[in-house]
C-alpha positions as CSV (number, residue, x, y, z in Angstrom):
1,X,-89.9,-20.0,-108.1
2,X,-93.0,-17.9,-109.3
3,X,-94.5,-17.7,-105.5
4,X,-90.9,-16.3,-104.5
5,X,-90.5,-14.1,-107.6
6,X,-87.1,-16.0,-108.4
7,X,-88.3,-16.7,-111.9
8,X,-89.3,-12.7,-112.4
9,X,-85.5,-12.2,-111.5
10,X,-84.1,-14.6,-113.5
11,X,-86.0,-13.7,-116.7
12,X,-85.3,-9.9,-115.8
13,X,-81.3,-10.8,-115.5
14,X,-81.5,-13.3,-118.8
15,X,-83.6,-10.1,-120.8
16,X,-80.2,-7.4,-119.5
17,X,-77.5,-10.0,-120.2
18,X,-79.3,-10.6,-124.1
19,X,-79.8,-7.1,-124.5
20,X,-76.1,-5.9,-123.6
21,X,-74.8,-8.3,-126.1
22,X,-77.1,-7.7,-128.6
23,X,-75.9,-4.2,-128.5
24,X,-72.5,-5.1,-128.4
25,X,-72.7,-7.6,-130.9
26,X,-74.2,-4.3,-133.7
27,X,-71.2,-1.8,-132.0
28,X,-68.5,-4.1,-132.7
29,X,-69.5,-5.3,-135.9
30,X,-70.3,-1.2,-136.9
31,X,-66.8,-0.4,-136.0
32,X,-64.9,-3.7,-136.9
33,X,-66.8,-4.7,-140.2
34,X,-68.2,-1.5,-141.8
35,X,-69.5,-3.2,-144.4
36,X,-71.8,-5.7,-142.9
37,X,-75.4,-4.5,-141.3
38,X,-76.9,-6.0,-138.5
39,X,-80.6,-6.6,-138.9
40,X,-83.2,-8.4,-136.3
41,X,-81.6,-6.8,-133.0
42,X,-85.1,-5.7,-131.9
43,X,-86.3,-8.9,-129.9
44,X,-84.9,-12.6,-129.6
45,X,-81.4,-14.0,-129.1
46,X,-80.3,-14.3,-133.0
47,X,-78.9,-11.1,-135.5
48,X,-79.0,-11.5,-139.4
49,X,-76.0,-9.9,-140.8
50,X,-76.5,-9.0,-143.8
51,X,-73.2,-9.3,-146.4
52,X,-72.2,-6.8,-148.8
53,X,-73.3,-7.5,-152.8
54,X,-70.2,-8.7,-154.8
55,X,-68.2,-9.6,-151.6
56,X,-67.2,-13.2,-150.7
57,X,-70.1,-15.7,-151.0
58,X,-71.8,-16.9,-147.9
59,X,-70.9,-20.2,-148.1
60,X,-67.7,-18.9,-148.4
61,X,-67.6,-17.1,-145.2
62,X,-69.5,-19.5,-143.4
63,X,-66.7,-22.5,-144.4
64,X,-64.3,-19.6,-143.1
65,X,-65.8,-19.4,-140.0
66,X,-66.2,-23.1,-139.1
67,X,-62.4,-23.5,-139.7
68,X,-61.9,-20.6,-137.4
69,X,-64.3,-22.3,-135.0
70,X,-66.8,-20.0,-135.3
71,X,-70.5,-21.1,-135.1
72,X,-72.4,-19.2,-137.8
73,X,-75.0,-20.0,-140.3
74,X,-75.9,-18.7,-143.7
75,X,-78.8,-16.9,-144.2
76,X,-79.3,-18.9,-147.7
77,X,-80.7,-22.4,-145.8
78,X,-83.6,-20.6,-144.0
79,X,-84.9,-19.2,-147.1
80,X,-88.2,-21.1,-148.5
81,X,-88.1,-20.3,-152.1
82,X,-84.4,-20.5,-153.6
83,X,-85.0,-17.6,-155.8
84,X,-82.2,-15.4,-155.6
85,X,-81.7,-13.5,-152.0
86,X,-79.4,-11.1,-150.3
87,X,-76.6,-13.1,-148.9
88,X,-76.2,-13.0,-145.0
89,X,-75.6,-15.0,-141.5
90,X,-77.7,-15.9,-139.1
91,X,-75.7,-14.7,-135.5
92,X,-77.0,-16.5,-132.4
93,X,-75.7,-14.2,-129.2
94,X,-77.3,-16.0,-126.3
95,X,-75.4,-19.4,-126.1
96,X,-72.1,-18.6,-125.9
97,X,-70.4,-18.9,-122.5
98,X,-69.7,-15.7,-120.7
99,X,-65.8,-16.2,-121.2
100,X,-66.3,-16.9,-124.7
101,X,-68.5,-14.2,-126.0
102,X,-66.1,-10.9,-126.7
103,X,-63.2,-13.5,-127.9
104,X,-65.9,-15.3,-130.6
105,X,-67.2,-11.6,-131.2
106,X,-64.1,-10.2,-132.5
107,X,-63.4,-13.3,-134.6
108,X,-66.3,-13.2,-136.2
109,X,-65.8,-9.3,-136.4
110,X,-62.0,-9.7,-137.7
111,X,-63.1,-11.9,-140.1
112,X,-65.9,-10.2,-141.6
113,X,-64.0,-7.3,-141.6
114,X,-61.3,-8.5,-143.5
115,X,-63.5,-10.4,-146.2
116,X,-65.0,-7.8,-147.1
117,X,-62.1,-5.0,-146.9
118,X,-63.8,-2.8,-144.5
119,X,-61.5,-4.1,-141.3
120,X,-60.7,-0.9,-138.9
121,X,-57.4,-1.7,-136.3
């Protein structure tokens, strides 16, 4: 694969498939759920959406999103020290199948939206 320049193809297709929904992931989110920001878009294949202070709790959200089906975990777990921290999710974009991705995207998206009253029709 490297002799042939297959694997320099591959990892130049994987980089413009991540990269599309990366930014697609931070547009729908901007339009559908206001009140969220996306964070950590720069490089990698997860997003940290940060929640709004005095919204829902993230446990909250993330129980709402398992019963929705929707794989998401809360930023509070990945923290070292349990001092108090923002409250946010931990997005990964990369492993969804390509059928799977826009429908799981505007779940998450509806749902954020409406949690936290910023939901745009």
């Amino acid at each position: 694969m490297i002799g042939s320049g297959a694997y320099d193809r591959h990892v130049r297709q994987c980089r413009i498939r991540y990269r599309s929904r990366r930014d697609r992931l931070a547009a729908v989110l901007r339009q559908q759920a206001a009140a969220v920001t996306v964070r950590g878009i720069a490089a990698g294949l997860h997003a940290l959406v940060e929640l709004p202070a005095g919204g829902p709790a993230e446990a909250e959200i993330v129980a709402l999103a398992r019963k929705r089906h929707i794989a998401v975990e809360g930023l509070a777990q990945h923290w070292m020290e349990q001092a108090a921290h923002p409250p946010g999710l931990v997005v990964g974009y990369a492993t969804p199948a390509a059928h799977a991705f826009d429908p799981g995207l505007h779940a998450l998206a509806r749902l954020l939206g409406d949690l936290t009253g910023t939901r745009r029709r």
